[in-house]
N, C-alpha and C positions, 0 to 999 in steps of 0.2 A: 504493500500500500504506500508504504514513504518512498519508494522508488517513483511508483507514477504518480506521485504529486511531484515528487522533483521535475519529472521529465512533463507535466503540465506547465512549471512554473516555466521552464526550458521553451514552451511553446508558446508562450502570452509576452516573454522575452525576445521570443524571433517572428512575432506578428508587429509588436511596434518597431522592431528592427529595420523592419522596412524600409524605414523612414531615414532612416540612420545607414553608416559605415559598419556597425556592428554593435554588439551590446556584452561588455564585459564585466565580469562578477569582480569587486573586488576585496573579495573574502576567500580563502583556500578553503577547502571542504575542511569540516570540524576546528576552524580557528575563529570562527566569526563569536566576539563577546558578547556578550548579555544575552543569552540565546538558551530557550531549552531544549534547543536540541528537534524542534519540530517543523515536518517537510509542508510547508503553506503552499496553495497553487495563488499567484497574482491572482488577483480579484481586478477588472475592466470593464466600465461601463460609464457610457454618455462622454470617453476621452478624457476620464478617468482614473488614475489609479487608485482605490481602495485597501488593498492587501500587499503589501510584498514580499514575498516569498522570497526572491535571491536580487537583495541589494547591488547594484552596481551603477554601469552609465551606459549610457547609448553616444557612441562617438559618430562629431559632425567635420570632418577635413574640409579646408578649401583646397584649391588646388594646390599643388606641388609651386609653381610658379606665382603665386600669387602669398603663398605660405610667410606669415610675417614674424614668425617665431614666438608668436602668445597664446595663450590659453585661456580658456574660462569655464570653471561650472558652474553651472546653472541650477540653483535650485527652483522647483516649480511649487507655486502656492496652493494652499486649501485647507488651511485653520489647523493644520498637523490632524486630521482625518480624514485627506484624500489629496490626491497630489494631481494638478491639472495640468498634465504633462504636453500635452498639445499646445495652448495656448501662451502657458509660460514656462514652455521647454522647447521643445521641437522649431518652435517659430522661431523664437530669439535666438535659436543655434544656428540658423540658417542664414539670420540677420550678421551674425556675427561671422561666418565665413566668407561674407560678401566684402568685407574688412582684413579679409586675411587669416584670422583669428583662429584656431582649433577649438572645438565646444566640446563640453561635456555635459549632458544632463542626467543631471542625478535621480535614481530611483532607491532613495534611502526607506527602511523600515518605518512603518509609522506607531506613536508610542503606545495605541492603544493593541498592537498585535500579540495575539497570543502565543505567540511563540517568544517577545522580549519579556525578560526578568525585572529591569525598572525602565520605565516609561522613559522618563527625560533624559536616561543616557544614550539610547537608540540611534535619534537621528542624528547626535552630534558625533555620535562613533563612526556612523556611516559617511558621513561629511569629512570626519578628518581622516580617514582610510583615502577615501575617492583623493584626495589634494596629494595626500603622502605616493599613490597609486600613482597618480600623472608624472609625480618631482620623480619619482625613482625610474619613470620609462620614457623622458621626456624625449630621449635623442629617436626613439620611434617615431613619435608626429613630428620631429625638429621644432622643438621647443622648447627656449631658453627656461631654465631654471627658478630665475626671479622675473621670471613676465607671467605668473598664474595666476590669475586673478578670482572671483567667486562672485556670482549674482543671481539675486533673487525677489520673488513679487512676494507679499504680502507678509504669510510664516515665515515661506522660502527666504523670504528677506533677515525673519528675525535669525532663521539658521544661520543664513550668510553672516548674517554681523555676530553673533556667537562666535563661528570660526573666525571671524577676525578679533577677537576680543576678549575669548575667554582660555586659557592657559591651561587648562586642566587635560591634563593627555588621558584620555577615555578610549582612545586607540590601538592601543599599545600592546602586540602580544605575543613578542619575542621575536616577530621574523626578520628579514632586514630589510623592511619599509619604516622599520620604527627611528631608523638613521635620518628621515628623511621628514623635513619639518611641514605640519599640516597650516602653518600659516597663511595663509591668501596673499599677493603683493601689490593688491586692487580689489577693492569695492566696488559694486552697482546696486544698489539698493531701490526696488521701485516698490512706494506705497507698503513701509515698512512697519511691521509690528517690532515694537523696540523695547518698551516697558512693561513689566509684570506688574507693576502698580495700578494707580487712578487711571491711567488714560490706555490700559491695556483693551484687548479684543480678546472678549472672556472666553469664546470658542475655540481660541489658540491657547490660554492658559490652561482652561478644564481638560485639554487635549492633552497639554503636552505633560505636565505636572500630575493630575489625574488625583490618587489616594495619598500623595507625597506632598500634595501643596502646602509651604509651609513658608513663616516670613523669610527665611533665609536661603529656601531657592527663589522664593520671587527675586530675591535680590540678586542671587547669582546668575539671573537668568538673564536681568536687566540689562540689556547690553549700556545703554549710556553709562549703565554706576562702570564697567570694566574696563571701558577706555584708556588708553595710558598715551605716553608718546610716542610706543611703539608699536599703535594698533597702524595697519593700512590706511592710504587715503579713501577717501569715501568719493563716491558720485550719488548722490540723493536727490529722488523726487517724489512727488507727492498731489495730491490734489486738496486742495483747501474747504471742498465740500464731498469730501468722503465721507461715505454714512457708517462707513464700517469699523476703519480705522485712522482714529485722530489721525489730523498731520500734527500733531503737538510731540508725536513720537518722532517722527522726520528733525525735527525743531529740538527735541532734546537731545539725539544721536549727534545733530551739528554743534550743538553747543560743546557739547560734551568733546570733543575733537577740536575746535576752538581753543578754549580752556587748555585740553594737552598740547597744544602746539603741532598737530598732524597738519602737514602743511600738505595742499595742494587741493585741499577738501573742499568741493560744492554742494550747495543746497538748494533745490528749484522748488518753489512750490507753485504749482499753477491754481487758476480761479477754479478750472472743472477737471473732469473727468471720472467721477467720484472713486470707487473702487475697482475702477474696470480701466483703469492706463493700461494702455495694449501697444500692439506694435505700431501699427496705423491704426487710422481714425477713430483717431480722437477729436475734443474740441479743443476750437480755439487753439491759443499757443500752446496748450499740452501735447500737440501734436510734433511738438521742435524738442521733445526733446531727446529725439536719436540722435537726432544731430548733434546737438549738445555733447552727445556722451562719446560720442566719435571725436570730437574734437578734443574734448578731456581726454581721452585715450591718448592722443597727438600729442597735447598739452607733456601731462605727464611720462612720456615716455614712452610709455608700451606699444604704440605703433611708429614704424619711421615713416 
């Protein structure tokens, strides 16, 4: 029976494969932590993902010729109870090879799965695995070591800034990936859940936290309180009449970077777009700001 649920999970991997260059696990059989050990088939529906049975990423190349030696995963949003891997995956990867860029989009565990032991260490395990994954095989895609950057919409966002922010190696399990640092060297942050406090988005808390919520992972959770001067630079946007999630979280993350002296860091907040900044159309100037974020790429380095 745990065979053919692996060899399901093997098959819901190479249907969105499709889409993608391939789709690689990045856990070796029986080393993935916080695990009991149980075979899940993906769960997919409406573009979707639900369940994930075998965490890894689906790789987006640009051309050989066009290849500008950077990187980025993508984390895709959905309140950390479902991962909307089309729209804030698959698109933006495609966006990004148009740029030169190699994508990765993540399909990390989500905390409420029955197969993880504690909730909140799940995605961020998965998250600094896939970063350490890319650093240790970079000369594969030809890709510079300190051009990897990490982005994300909404959770996806809060993961991202967690991996940029928070120091706690929940990854780590003896092989030799663990040589190799899970820090991000670029931020993209769109329409981010940032604080576990007042101005959180309680379906990303209740998700991620679950029977453990308590004041001292709220706080550790917080990405604004973990910033330091050696978090990444940020690109941050937001919309100003979000229904879902404050832009006051956008406003605290910038400050917070401010404050430590991360220099290079932007903060856009536009009048619309509420929770739904996509790739195109949008309104108004919220739709500028690919542009923007190309050019900040330029800015700071990461594309020549």
């Amino acid at each position: 029976m745990k065979k053919s649920l692996f060899c399901l999970g093997i098959l819901f991997c190479g249907i969105l494969s499709l889409h993608a260059q391939g789709f690689l696990p990045i856990w070796a059989e029986g080393n993935m932590p916080n695990s009991k050990g149980l075979a899940l088939p993906d769960s997919i529906t409406n573009e979707r993902v639900y369940q994930v049975g075998i965490p890894g990423f689906y790789v987006f190349e640009p051309s050989k010729a066009e290849n500008k030696g950077a990187a980025v995963l993508i984390i895709p949003g959905g309140g950390y109870a479902r991962l909307a891997y089309q729209i804030s995956g698959f698109q933006l990867a495609k966006w990004f090879n148009t740029m030169g860029i190699t994508a990765f989009v993540l399909n990390h565990r989500l905390p409420q799965s029955p197969d993880v032991k504690v909730s909140y260490q799940a995605p961020l395990q998965d998250a600094q695995r896939a970063v350490r994954y890319i650093r240790a095989h970079a000369d594969r895609w030809g890709i510079e070591k300190e051009k990897i950057g990490v982005m994300g919409c909404s959770a996806g966002a809060h993961l991202s800034a967690c991996l940029s922010t928070m120091t706690e190696d929940w990854s780590a399990v003896g092989d030799e990936l663990d040589g190799f640092s899970f820090v991000p060297n670029f931020t993209i942050l769109i329409s981010p859940v940032i604080s576990m406090g007042e101005i959180v988005h309680r379906g990303s808390r209740e998700n991620l936290l679950g029977k453990y919520d308590t004041p001292a992972l709220r706080s550790l959770f917080s990405c604004d309180e973990r910033v330091t001067s050696q978090t990444p630079p940020a690109f941050v946007v937001h919309a100003m009449n979000d229904p879902a999630v404050s832009c006051l979280n956008s406003i605290a993350y910038f400050r917070a970077l401010k404050e430590n002296h991360v220099e290079k860091s932007t903060l856009h907040i536009f009048p619309e777009g509420g929770h739904s900044i996509a790739l195109r159309n949008n309104p108004g100037t919220t739709n500028s700001w690919t542009l923007l974020a190309e050019k900040w790429l330029l800015e700071i380095g990461i594309l020549r």
